[in-house]
N, C-alpha and C positions, 0 to 999 in steps of 0.2 A: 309600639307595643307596651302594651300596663303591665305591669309587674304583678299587681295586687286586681282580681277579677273581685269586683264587691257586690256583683247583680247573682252570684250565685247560691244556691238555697244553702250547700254544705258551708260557702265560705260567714255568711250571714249569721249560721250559727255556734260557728266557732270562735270567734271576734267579737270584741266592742262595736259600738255601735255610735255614730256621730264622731266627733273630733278624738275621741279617744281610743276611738278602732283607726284613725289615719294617724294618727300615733304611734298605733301598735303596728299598721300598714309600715310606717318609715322603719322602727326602732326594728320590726324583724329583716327588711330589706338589708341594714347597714348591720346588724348584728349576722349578715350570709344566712338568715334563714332560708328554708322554700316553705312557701304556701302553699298549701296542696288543695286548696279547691278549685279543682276542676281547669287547673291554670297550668299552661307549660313553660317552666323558668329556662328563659334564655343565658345568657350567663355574657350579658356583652353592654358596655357602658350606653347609658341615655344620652348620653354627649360626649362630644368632638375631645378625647381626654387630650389629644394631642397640644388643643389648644386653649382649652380649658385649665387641664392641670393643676396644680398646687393654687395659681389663681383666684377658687372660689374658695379656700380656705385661708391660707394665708402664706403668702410667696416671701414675706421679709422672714420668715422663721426657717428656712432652709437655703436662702440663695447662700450664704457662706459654709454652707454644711457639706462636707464628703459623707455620703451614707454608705457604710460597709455591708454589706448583707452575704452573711455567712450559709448556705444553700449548696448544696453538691452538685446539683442538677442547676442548669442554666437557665430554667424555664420561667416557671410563672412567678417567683417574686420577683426577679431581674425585670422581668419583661413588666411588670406593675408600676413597680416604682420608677422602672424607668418612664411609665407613662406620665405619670401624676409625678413626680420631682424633675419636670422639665428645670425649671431654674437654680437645682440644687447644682453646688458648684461641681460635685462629680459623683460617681454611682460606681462602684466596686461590687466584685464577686473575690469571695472567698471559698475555699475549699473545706478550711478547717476554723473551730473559734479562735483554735490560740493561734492561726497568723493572723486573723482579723485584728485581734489583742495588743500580738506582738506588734501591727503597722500604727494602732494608734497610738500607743506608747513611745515610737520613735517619732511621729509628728506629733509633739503634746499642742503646736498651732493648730493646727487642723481643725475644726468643730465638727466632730464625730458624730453619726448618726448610726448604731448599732441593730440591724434588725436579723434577728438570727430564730432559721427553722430546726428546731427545736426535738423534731420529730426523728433528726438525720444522726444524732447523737446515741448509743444504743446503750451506755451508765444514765441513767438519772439524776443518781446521787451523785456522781461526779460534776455533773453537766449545774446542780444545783450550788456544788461550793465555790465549782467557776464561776459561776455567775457575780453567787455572793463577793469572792477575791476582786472582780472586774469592777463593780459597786464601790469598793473601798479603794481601791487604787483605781479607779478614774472616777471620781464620781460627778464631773462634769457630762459623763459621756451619757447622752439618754440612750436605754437597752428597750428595745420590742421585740420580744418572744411571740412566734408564733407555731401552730400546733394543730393538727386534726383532732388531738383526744380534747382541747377545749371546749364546751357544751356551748359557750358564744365569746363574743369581744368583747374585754373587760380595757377601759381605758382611762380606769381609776387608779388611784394608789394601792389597793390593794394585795397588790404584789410586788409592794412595792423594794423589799429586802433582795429580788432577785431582778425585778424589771418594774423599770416607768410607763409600761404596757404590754396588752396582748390581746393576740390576736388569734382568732378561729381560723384555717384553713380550709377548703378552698374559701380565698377571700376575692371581695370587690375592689374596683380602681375605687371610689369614693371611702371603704372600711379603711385600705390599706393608706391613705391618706390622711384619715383621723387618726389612725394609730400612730403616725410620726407626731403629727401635729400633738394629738395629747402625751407624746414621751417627750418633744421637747418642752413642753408647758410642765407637765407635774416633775420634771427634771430638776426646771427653774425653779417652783415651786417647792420641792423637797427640801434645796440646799437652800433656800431663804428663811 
């Protein structure tokens, strides 16, 4: 099944046209848009992620990494990354940030992978100087914040004083995989 209907009158004239509407085809798929011409978004991986996984992006950037993800509910970012970080060396759920915090701080070996929903926190401004304090006392450790109120996936530096990324909610196996991938890259890159 296609993602993106492009034979339809509505979708034709809301999109680019030639390489730069499949462009904007990819860039809204991986940014969790819906295309609403006349199309019905499945919400289920084009490939086998089981065996696919971290694979098509890059599998030496996580095989020694423990990813914490801080989430109350068991469900869908567990069940994500646990598809796509097959070869991460392990995958934790936490309840709260500061025992996420707390476990990475007692394993300073460990290579921490931080991705925390964001949504589940009900200070903001609290959830914001944590963030900031996590930044400066570990700043090895790449943070992905992820969120329903963000308008898309932003997997720049931009945010970068609180998180090495972030991420939109409900997200894709393939979003949710760039988003590690680009926290651990502009992670590297920040402290260089």
């Amino acid at each position: 099944m296609s993602l993106v209907k492009i034979n339809t009158p509505a979708s034709k004239l809301n999109k680019p046209t030639g390489l730069r509407g499949v462009f904007h085809d990819i860039r809204c798929w991986v940014d969790g848009e819906v295309i609403t011409g006349n199309q019905t978004y499945v919400d289920q991986p084009l490939f086998d992620t089981a065996t696919a996984s971290f694979d098509l992006i890059a599998p030496e950037l996580i095989e020694d990494s423990a990813i914490y993800i801080v989430d109350q509910t068991v469900g869908t970012l567990y069940q994500k990354i646990s598809n796509v970080a097959v070869t991460a060396n392990s995958v934790k759920t936490f309840a709260s940030f500061k025992d996420a915090v707390e476990t990475a701080v007692k394993n300073p070996h460990d290579n921490v992978v931080l991705v925390l929903n964001i949504d589940l926190i009900a200070d903001m401004h609290d959830t914001v100087e944590q963030l900031i304090a996590v930044k400066v006392a570990l700043p090895d450790v790449p943070v992905i914040i992820c969120s329903r109120t963000f308008s898309k996936n932003n997997f720049s530096l931009q945010r970068r004083a609180i998180a090495d990324a972030s991420l939109r909610l409900p997200c894709t196996d393939v979003s949710i995989a760039l988003a590690i991938e680009s926290g651990l890259l502009n992670n590297k890159s920040r402290r260089s």
